[in-house]
C-alpha positions, 0 to 999 in steps of 0.5 A: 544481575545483567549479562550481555549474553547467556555464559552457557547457550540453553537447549534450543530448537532448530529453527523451523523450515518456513519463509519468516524462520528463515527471515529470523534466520537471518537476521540473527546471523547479522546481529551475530556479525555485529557485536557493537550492536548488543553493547550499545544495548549494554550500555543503555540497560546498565546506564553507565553503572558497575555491573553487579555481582549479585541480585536475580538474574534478568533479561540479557542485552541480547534478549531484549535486542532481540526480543525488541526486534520480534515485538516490532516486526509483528507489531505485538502489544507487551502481552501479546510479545510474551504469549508468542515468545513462549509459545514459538518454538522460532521466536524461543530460538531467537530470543536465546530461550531455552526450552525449559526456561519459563520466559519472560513476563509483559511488565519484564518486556516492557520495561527492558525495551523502553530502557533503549534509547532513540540515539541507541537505535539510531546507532544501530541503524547506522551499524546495520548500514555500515555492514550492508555498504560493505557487502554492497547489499544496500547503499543506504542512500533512502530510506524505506519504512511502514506508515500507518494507514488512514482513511481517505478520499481516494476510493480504489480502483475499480474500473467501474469506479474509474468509469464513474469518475471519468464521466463525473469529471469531464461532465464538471469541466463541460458545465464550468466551460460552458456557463463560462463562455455561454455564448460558444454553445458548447456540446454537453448532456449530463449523464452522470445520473446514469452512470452512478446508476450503472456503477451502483448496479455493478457493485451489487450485481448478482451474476457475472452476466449481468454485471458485464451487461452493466459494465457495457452499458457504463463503456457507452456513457463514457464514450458519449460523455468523452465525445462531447469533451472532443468537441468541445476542445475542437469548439474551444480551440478554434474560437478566435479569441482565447483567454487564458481560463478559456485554454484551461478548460481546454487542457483540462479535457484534454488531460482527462479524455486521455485518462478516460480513454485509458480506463475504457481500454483496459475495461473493454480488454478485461470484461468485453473482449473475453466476450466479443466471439459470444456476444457476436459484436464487432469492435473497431481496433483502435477506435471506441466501442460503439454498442449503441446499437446492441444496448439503450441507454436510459 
């Protein structure tokens, strides 16, 4: 036999003093203040048929509604749905479960909520909307929603990282420049052997002391290698006789000099100008942090 709603509300406990009890809170307070939403619910669970008077009692529509909620947010599996709906005194209120009732089995979760349907979600959707344009809370103009996390190229960053790659970067673009225009000479010293290995020590460091070593260390190689890319765009410029690949590769080091120039400011305030009163070193403000005489880079 299928209810829409307990004909008699079972003993509950209150909802709990905590963040998500009152986020369920409140999202019982608007499914309250939408009734349509249940009888959509309703209509899918009994598939158009008479309601029948006899037979054991199941799941009500508000308790799948409700229960379909708790699963989706918490991103439980059937089992997992069943455990904590039983064992949470909040989701017990939530879902309309009293405290001596025993709950409600995986394979009974299961199949109540696959019983809704997309459209019946998407209708709730729109009367969810509809209520928050009214009280002007959201306008419903985007839509924002979860996805699933995967794997990718892109590392995080770091700004030992971003060093790294800045260096990687340009020394690429300087030696693609200059095997294309060989007879420009333009200014270029790998050091990207150098960097990794900076990088490398960075993430194994074993002491602050050394790890800020090695980060000045890197700030210096990234200065050098963006250097060479300054001089080179001067070079590329002022050539006489400029293609449009030969411009380019001067944008091209112009954007990600700006880039670097970006990463070492933000790496020299996070790790070297803490240090700059005990490490008795002068920086130039506004300029770039020439350490070449403190540190030798191999």
């Amino acid at each position: 036999m299928r209810e829409k709603h307990e004909k008699q509300i079972p003993l509950m406990t209150k909802i709990v003093n905590h963040p998500h009890g009152k986020e369920l809170e409140e999202i019982s307070r608007i499914l309250d203040c939408n009734p349509s939403i249940v009888d959509l619910v309703y209509q899918d669970l009994t598939k158009g048929g008479e309601k029948k008077v006899v037979g054991a009692k199941g799941m009500t529509a508000e308790q799948v509604l409700r229960a379909a909620i708790v699963k989706q947010m918490n991103e439980f599996s059937y089992e997992e749905l069943a455990f904590h709906i039983v064992d949470s005194s909040c989701y017990r209120w939530f879902c309309r479960i009293g405290v001596t009732d025993k709950g409600f089995k995986s394979s009974a979760l299961c199949s109540n909520i696959k019983s809704l349907s997309w459209e019946t979600w998407q209708s709730i959707n729109s009367v969810i909307t509809n209520y928050a344009k009214e009280r002007k809370i959201e306008k419903g103009r985007q839509t924002r929603m979860d996805c699933t996390v995967v794997d990718s190229n892109i590392h995080d960053p770091k700004d030992s990282l971003l060093l790294w790659d800045s260096v990687r970067v340009i020394t690429r673009i300087l030696k693609q420049a200059a095997e294309t225009y060989d007879h420009i000479r333009l200014p270029l010293k790998d050091h990207t052997r150098v960097a990794k290995r900076r990088l490398l020590g960075i993430e194994n460091a074993k002491t602050s002391k050394q790890r800020n070593r090695l980060y000045k260390e890197l700030l210096i190689i990234s200065d050098k290698t963006v250097g060479y890319a300054t001089r080179a765009i001067d070079i590329l410029d002022q050539s006489t006789m400029m293609d449009l690949a030969q411009i380019g590769f001067s944008e091209q080091l112009k954007h990600y000099c700006d880039l670097a120039k970006q990463v070492r400011e933000q790496t020299y305030r996070r790790v070297v100008l803490d240090l700059r009163d005990r490490a008795g070193i002068k920086f130039a403000v506004g300029g770039g942090v020439d350490l070449t005489h403190v540190f030798k880079v191999r």
